[in-house]
C-alpha positions in Angstrom: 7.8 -8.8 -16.0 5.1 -10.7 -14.6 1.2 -10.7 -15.2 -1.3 -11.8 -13.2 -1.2 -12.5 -9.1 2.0 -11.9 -7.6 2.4 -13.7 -3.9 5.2 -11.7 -2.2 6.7 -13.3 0.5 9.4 -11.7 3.0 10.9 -13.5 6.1 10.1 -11.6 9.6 11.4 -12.9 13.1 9.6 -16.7 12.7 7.1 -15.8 9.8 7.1 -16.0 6.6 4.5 -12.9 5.7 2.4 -13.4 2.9 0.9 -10.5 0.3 -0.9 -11.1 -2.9 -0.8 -8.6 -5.2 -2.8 -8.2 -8.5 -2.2 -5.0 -11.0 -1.4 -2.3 -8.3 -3.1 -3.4 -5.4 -3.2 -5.7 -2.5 -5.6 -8.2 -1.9 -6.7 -9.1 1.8 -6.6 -13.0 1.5 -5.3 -15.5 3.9 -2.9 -16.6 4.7 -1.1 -13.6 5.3 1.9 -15.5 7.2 2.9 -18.7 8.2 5.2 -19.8 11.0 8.6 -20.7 9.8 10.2 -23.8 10.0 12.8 -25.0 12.3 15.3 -26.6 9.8 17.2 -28.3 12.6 13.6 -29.6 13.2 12.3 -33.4 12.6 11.4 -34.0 8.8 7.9 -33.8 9.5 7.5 -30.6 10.6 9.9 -29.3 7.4 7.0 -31.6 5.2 4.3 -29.6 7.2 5.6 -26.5 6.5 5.7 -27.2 2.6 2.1 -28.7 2.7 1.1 -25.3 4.7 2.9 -23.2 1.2 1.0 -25.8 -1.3 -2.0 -24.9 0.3 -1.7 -21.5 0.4 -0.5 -21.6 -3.1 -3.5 -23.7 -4.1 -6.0 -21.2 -2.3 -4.6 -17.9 -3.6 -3.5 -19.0 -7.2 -0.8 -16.7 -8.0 1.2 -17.1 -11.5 4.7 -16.2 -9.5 6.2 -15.8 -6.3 8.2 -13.1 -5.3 10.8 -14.1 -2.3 12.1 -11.0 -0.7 15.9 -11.6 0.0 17.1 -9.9 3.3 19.8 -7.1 4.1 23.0 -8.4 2.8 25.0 -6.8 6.6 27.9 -7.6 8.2 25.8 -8.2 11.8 24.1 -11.1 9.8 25.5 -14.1 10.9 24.9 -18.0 10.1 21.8 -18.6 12.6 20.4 -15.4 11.1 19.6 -17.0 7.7 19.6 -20.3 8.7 15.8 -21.0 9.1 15.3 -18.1 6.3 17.3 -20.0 4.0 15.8 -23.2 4.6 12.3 -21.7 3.7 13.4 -20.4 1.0 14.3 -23.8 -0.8 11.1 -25.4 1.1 9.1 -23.2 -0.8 11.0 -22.9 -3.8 10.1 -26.9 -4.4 6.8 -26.1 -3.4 6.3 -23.6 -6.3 7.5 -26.0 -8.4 5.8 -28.7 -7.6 2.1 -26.3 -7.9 3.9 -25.2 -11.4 4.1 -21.4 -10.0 7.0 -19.2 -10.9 9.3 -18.7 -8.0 12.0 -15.3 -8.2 13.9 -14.2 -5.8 13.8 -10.4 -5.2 16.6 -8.4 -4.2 16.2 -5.2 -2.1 17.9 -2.9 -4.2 16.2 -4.3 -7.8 12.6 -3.2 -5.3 14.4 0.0 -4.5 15.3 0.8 -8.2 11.9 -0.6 -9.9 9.9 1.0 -7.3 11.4 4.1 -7.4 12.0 4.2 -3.7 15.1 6.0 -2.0 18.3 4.5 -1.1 18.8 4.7 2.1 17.1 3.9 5.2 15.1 0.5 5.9 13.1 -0.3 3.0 10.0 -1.0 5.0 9.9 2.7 5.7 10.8 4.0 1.8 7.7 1.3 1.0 5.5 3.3 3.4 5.6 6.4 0.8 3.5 3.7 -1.7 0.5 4.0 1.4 -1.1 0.2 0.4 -1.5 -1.1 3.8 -4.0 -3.9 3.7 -5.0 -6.2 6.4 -3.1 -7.1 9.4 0.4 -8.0 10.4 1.7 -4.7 7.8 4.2 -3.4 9.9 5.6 -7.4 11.0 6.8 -7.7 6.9 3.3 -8.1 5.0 5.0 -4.8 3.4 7.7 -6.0 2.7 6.5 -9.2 0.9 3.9 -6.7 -1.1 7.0 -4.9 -2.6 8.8 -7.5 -3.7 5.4 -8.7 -5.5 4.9 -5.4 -7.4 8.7 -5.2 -8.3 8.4 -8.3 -9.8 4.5 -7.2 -11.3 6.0 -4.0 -13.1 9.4 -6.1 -13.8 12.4 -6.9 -12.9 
């Protein structure tokens, strides 16, 4: 279990959505998403990206981060995860080069913790929790807040 500020982060089309949680609430800092990377991209925009996540890890000052894996489907192919996966190790090193926590959160550990039901997209079993704060809620924010109090009231 965690203590402290959580950042939740969940990958959305070409953001990564950001949500910092503290005890049982959401707080409406910035950022609240960054553009992903291109991992096929030139060097310097990957180095950009992780200087935009040190930042933002600098400025909100969480003690973890909570990285909200994706549906594990059979439609999900390669070029889905590609630029997710890549983000996800881009800001793993980034955590660990600002000394923060980084966990990976899986959708059915949120469901379980959470008490949310099975079935159905997990954005809309996280809408019976009612926390909306700030923009950009429906695009992922959500998710990215559940993974951060899954990891707050443990794992």
């Amino acid at each position: 279990m965690a203590s402290g500020r959580c950042l939740g982060m969940s990958c959305g089309g070409a953001w990564l959505n950001l949500a910092l949680v503290e005890v049982d609430r959401v707080l409406d800092e910035e950022p609240l998403r960054l553009p992903l990377p291109n991992v096929e991209g030139d060097w310097s925009a990957l180095r950009g990206f992780m200087s935009s996540v040190r930042t933002a890890v600098g400025d909100l000052r969480p003690s973890h981060i909570a990285f909200l894996l994706p549906e594990m489907t059979y439609k999900n192919n390669y070029a889905f995860f590609d630029d997710r996966v890549g983000a996800e190790v881009l800001v793993r090193v980034a955590a660990a080069e600002e000394s923060v926590t980084f966990v990976r959160v899986k959708r059915p550990t949120v469901r379980s913790t959470l008490g949310l039901v099975k079935k159905g997209a997990l954005s809309d079993a996280g809408a019976t929790l009612d926390r909306k704060v700030g923009k950009y809620w429906a695009e992922g924010r959500d998710l990215a807040a559940l993974a951060a109090f899954t990891l707050l009231k443990g794992r």
